[in-house]
Every structure is written in structure tokens, then in C-alpha cells.
N, C-alpha and C positions, 0 to 999 in steps of 0.2 A: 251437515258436514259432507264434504266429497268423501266419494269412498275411491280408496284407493286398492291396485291390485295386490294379489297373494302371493308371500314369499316363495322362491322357491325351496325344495332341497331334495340331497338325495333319498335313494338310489335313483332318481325321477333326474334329477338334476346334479352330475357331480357327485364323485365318489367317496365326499366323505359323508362320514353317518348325519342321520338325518337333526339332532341336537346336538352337532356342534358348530353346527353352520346357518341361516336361515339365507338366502340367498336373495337381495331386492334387484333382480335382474328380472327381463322378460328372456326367456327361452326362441334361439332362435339358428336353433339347430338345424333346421333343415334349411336356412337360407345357405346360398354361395357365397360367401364373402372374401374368401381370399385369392391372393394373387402373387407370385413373385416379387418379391422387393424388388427390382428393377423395375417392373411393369406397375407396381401398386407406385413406387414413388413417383416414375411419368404421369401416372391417371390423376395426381395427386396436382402435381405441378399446373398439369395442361387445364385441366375443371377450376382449379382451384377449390379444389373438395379438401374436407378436411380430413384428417389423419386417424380422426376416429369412425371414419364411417366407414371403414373397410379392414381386414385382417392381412397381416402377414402370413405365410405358409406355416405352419408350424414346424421347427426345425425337430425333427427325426434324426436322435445322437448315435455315433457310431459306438462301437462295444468300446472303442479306446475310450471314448468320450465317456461314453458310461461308467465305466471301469475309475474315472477320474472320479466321476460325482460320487459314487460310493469311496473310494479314497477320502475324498475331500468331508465328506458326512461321519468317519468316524473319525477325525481329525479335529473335526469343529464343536460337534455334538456339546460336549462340554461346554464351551465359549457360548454356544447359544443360547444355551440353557442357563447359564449364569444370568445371561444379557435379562432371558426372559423372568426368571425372579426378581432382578431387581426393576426393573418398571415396575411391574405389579407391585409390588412393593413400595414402588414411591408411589402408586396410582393408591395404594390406598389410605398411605400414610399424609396425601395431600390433598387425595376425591372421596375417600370415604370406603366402605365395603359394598355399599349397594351400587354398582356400574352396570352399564351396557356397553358392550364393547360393538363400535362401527369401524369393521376393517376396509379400508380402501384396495376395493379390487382390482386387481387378483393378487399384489405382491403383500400384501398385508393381510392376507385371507389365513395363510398358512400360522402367521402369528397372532391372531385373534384367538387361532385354537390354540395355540399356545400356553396363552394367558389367559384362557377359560378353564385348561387344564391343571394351571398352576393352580391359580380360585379354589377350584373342586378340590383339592389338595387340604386348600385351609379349610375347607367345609364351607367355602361362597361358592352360592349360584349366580355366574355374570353370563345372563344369553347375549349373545353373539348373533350379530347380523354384517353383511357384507354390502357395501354399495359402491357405486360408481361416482369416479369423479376424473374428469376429462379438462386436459389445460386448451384454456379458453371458451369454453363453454361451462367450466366452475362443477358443483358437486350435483347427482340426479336431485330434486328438487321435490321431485314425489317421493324416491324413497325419505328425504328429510319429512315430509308431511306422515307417511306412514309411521316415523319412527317416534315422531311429537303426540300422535294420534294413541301410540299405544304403552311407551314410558316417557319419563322425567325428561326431558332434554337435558337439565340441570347432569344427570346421569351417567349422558353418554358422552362417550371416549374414541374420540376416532385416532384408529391406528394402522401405522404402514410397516414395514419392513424397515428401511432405508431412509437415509435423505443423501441428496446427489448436493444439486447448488442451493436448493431451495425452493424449485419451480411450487412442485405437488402443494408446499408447507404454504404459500404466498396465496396458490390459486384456492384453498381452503378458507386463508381467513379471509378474502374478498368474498365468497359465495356465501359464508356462512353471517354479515353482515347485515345481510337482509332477512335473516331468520334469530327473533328471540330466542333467549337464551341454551343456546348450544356454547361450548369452550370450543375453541378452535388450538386448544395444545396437542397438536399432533404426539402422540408416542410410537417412536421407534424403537425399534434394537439398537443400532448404530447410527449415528450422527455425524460423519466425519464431514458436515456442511456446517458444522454450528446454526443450526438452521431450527431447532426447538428447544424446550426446558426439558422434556419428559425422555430420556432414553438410558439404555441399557449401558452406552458408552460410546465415546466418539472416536474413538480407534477405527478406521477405515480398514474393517477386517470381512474373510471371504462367510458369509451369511448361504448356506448350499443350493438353499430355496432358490437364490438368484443365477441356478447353471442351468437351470430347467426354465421351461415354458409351461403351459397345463398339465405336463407329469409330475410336478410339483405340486401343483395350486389346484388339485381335484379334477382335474383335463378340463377347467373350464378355460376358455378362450379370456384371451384383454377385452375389456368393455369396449361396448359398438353403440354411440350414438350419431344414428341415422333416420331421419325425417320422413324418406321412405317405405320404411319398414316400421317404423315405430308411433302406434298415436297420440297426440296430447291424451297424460293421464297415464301412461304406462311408465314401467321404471325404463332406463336405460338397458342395452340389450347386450347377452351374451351368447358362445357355443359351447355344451357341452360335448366333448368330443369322446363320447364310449368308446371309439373304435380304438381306442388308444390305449384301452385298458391294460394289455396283457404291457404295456410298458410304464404303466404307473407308477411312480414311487412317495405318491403323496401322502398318504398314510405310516409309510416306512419311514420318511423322514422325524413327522410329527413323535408316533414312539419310539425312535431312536435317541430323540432329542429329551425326550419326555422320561425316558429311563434314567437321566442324567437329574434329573430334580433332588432325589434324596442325595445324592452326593456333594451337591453343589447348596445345599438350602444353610449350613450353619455359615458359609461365608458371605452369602446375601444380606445378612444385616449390616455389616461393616462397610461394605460396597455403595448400600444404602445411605449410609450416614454420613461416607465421604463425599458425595455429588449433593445435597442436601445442605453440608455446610459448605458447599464452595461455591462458584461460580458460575451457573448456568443458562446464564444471557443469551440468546439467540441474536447473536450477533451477525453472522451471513457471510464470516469469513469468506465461503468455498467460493461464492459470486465474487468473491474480488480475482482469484484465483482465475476461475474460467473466464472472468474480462480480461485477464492477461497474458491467457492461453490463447484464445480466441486473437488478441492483438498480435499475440508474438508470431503465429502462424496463418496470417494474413486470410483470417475465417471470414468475421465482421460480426458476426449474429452467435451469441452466448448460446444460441437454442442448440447448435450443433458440437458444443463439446458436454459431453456428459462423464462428472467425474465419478470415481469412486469404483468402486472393482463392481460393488450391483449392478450401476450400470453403462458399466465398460463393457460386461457380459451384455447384457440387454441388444448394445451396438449390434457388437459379432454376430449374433442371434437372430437378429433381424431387422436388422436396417443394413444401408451401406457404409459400411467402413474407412475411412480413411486410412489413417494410425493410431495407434494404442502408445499412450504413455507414459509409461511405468518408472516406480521410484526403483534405486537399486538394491539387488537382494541384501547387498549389506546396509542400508538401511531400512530395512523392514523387521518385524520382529517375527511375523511368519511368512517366511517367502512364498511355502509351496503353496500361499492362499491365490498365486497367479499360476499357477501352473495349466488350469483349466484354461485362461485366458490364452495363454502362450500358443496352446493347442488350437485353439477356436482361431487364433492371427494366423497362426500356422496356413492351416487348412483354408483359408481365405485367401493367403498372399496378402497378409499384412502386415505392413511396417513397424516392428514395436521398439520406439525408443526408448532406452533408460534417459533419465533427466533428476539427476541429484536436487536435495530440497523439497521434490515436489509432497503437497501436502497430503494429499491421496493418494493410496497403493498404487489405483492407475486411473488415466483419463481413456476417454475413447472420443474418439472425435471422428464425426458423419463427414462424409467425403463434402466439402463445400461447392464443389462447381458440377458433381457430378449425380448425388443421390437429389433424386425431383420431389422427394418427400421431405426432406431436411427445413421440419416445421418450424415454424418460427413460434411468438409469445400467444397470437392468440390461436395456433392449431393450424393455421392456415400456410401454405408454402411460401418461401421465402423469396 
């Protein structure tokens, strides 16, 4: 058999403890990789390089900004933590007790631990592994050989955070295709893409993990596959960014969130049993959505509206912006879950429309004529 390489984890790699995370990235911290969004999405355009071989800057939040994310985290705390009992909860009332959990990194890293923590709660042990998986070039291919080599495939559980229109959920079950049996039911927290069977609820609600970049998600960097730097045989590549430490708040989240379990665990069975008898088709609603976004403001290419408050944040953060476009506060059931956003448009000079109806709390939609990085389906510039 090939042998493949060894996970990472912290304190070596990423600040969370070292079992509750196994990391299938190559380490590649001291490479250069980033650039100004302006300059990374020209370099982007001009090469026709793809959008994972290179990093954004990491965005460095001002104290208002900060000051919001901790607002927004004891605001949610509860809501997450619901979210996160009940997955687990159906994960085991439909996959069984023995799981492995494969979170899709990085926005899925934070709740992998999540739902290992809940586990350890019931008295299950579900190890957790993180990998990479990149649109249009499908999921890292060694860390799946790694993870077939050492448990069940039958077993494992790949989970994200979020679903936006459906890209991440689509380019998994194509990769996952060519590999026996793995399930390719994505679990999330929220679903407001109707886009899987497996989630905590499809309320398009502010999830906090998504205000932050790697002070969130352990300071590790978005996965980087680059042909360059990386050889057949290695996992796909990430940064861990220590220098970033004294601004960490990835662990704070986690037991913030995680304090909320006993309070929230006697209404997890009901929650459970309502999604279970009803209707959970992954239907792809949100894609009909952003083709008519995309239509009405004369975009062309679905790749450049990204709904949902996750990743409307994500926009702001690091690509180029257009406009943000927001449902109105009196239709929402928690407004100040845009308040962050508001802030981020702010500070950018951006446009934020309210638009009644709309099915997501907000879209973000990448500048069409102007950001050079505005990927299109298979990664590559449009």
C-alpha cells in the first residue's frame, strides 16, 4: 500500500488541543502566499491561476469589529449549540454511534469539534480529522486514501458549517464518486440552501465562526492547492498563523458554545424527531435563487453571488465586493445577526440593499466587471 503522510496538529500546527483535531494538511507556514485582494484577484485573472493557490491577507478586525464578534457569540451561543445537538443527534440516530468525523476545512473545522464534544458528552469517542476540499479540483484525494487506510469509510461523516447555494455539497458528491464507499451527506448547522438531509436547521442564521478568518478556525489559513509547492502524495496545503495568537478566539468560541449543551440537551430530542418526520429533500432551492440574482443584476455567472449571511461575511472579508443584499429587519427573526455585516459594508463602501422576499438573511455578491479573481465553477477566473 502507499503510504501516505502524517496528520498534523497542535500546538505544532493550530491552536486547538492536539485530540481534538488531526489535521490532513501539509504545513506551509513559511511559504509567501498572500496578496491584497485587488492584486491576488488581477494575478488571478491575468495567469489564469486558480484561486486556491494563493491566499488573501488576512483580515485584522478593528476593536469595533471585535467588540461585535464577541456581541454576536453571546447572542448565538445557544442557537449553535442547539444546532449542534441536533445533527449529532440525527448522525447517530441514522449513522450509528461509531463515526468519524471529516470536517471540511477550515469553516467546518470549528464544528467537527463541536460534535466530538457533544459525543464525549454521551460517553462516544468520534476522532476527528480535517481535510481539504477545493471547487473544482473536488476533495484532497490522499487525505481520503489516508482516512480509508486507517477507519471504516462506511464511518465517516463529512461536515461543514454552512451551505450557501450548494457549490461545496455538489463538488463533494462528484469527488467522492470515484471513491467506494464513503456517504457524501454533508452535515451542517444551517442549510438555508436546502442543499443536504443532515442539519441542525435551515434558518439562514448568523453562525459567529463565519465573522472571523483563522482566529476562529485555530489561525489556520483556507486550504492552498498548489503544484508548486506541493508533491504528488502530500495532503493539500495549509498556514498556520501563530503570530496571530494574542488575537485568537478559537477556543473561546468553541467553550462558549459548548457551555450551552446542558441547557439546551432536553429540547434536542423533539427538534430531532420533527426534521426526521418531515421533509428533508435537498432540493437546491437557494441555486434557483442566486440564478435569479445573478439575472436580475445583470452578473451572468452564479459563482459571483454567494448567499447567506456565512458567506456574505466571507465576501467582505476577502474578496471584492459589490453589494450586499439584505432581507428587511422586519422580516427577519434576528436582525442584529446582520449587524456585523452592516459594519464590514460600511467600512468597505458598500452598497447594502434591503430586498423583501429574499430567501437568505443576505447575499453578497463579488464585484462582476471589476474583482479579477471572481471564480467561476471549475476555480479558474471568469
Amino acid at each position: 500500500m502507499t503510504s501516505t503522510p502524517a496528520p498534523l496538529s497542535g500546538p505544532q500546527f493550530g491552536s486547538y488541543l492536539p485530540d481534538e483535531v488531526s489535521w490532513l494538511l501539509t504545513d506551509l507556514s513559511g511559504v509567501e502566499l498572500e496578496a491584497p485582494a485587488e492584486e491576488r484577484e488581477e494575478a488571478i485573472q491575468s495567469g489564469g491561476a486558480h484561486y486556491a493557490e494563493s491566499l488573501p491577507v488576512e483580515y485584522q478586525p478593528s476593536a469595533e469589529y471585535r467588540k461585535l464578534f464577541a456581541d454576536a457569540l453571546e447572542r448565538t451561543a445557544r442557537r449553535v449549540a442547539l444546532g449542534v445537538g441536533v445533527v449529532a443527534e440525527l448522525l447517530r440516530a441514522e449513522r450509528g454511534d461509531d463515526l468519524l468525523l471529516a470536517s471540511l476545512a477550515r469553516a467546518g473545522t470549528p464544528v467537527g469539534i463541536l460534535l466530538r464534544r457533544w459525543a464525549i458528552r454521551q460517553g462516544l469517542h468520534w476522532p476527528h480529522v480535517a481535510v481539504s476540499i477545493v471547487r473544482g479540483r473536488g476533495i484532497d484525494e490522499v487525505a481520503l486514501r489516508w482516512i480509508a487506510a486507517h477507519h471504516d469509510p462506511a464511518s465517516v461523516v463529512f461536515v461543514d458549517g454552512w451551505t450557501g447555494k450548494g457549490a461545496i455539497v455538489r463538488e463533494l458528491s462528484a469527488a467522492l464518486e470515484r471513491f467506494g464507499g464513503f456517504s457524501d451527506d454533508l452535515a451542517v448547522l444551517a442549510d438555508p440552501g436546502h442543499c443536504v438531509r443532515t442539519f441542525g436547521t435551515r434558518e439562514d442564521y448568523l453562525i459567529p465562526s463565519a465573522c472571523l478568518n483563522s482566529t476562529v478556525s485555530g489561525l489556520v489559513s483556507r486550504t492552498v492547492l498548489n503544484e508548486r509547492l506541493l508533491a504528488p502524495g502530500q495532503f493539500h496545503g495549509a498556514k498556520f498563523y501563530a503570530d496571530l495568537a494574542p488575537a485568537d478566539e478559537s477556543n473561546r468560541f468553541l467553550d462558549v458554545v459548548s457551555s450551552w449543551f446542558d441547557d439546551v440537551a432536553a429540547e434536542v430530542p423533539a427538534v430531532v424527531e420533527g426534521l426526521r418526520s418531515g421533509d428533508r429533500t435537498a432540493s437546491f432551492t437557494g441555486w434557483a435563487e442566486v440564478e435569479r440574482v445573478s439575472e436580475h443584476y445583470g452578473i451572468g455567472d452564479v459563482n459571483l453571488v454567494k448567499p447567506g449571511v456565512g458567506e456574505t461575511t466571507r465576501v467582505l472579508l476577502r474578496r471584492v465586493p459589490w453589494r450586499v443584499l439584505v432581507r428587511p429587519a422586519s422580516e427577519l427573526s434576528h436582525p442584529d445577526d446582520l449587524a456585523h455585516v452592516r459594519l464590514l459594508a460600511d467600512q468597505r463602501g458598500v452598497v447594502v440593499e434591503e430586498v423583501p422576499g429574499l430567501s437568505y438573511s443576505a447575499i453578497g455578491l463579488i464585484h462582476p466587471r471589476f474583482t479579477r479573481g471572481a471564480t467561476g465553477a471549475d476555480g479558474l477566473a471568469v
